[in-house]
C-alpha positions in Angstrom: 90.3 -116.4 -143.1 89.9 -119.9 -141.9 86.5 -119.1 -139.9 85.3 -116.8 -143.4 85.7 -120.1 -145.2 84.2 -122.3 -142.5 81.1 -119.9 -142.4 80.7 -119.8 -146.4 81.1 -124.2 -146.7 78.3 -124.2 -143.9 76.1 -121.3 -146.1 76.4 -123.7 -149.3 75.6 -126.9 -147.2 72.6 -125.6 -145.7 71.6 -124.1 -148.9 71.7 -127.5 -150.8 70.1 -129.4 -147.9 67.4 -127.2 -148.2 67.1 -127.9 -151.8 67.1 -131.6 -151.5 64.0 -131.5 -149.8 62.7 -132.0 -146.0 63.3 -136.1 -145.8 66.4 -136.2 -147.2 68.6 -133.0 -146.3 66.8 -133.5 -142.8 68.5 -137.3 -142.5 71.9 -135.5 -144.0 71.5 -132.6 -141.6 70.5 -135.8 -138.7 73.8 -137.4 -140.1 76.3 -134.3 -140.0 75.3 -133.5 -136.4 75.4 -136.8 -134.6 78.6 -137.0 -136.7 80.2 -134.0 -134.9 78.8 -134.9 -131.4 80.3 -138.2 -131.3 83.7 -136.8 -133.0 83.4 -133.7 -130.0 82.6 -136.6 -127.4 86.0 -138.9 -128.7 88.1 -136.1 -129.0 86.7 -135.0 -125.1 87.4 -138.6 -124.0 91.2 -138.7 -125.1 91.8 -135.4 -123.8 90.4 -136.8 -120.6 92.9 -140.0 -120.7 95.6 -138.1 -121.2 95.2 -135.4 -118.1 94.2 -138.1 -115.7 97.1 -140.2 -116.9 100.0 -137.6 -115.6 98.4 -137.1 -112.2 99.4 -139.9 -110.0 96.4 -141.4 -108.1 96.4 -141.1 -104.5 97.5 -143.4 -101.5 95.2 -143.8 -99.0 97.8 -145.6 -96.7 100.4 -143.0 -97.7 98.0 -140.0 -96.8 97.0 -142.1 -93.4 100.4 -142.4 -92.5 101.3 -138.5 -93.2 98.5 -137.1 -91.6 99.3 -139.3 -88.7 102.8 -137.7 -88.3 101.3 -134.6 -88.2 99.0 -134.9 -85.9 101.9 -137.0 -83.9 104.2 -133.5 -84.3 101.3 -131.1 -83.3 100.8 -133.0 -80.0 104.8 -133.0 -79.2 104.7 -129.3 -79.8 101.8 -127.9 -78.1 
């Protein structure tokens, strides 16, 4: 129902751009785009900032040190 509703708002706002004539419903139509790409790009962003904020960065010295044991055990045992 929701997309039906979406589809017929978007029907009667291209409709009455196209009535208001190329300058003007073109800088609307200019508007309502960039509008929604930024909105798309913010919304993209905080999704971003809140993934990357639950996975803990990596050590270097940490990793170093592990992969130094295990290259340590490998030699003991073979």
């Amino acid at each position: 129902m929701y997309l039906l509703l979406s589809i017929l708002l978007a029907l009667i706002l291209g409709y009455a751009l196209l009535l208001m004539g190329p300058m003007v419903g073109g800088f609307f139509a200019f508007a309502i785009i960039t509008g929604t790409l930024f909105r798309g790009l913010y919304l993209l962003n905080d999704i971003h900032r809140r993934i990357t904020k639950d996975i803990p960065k990596p050590d270097p010295v940490k990793e170093a040190y592990e992969n130094y044991l295990k290259e340590k055990e490998s030699k003991v045992q073979g």
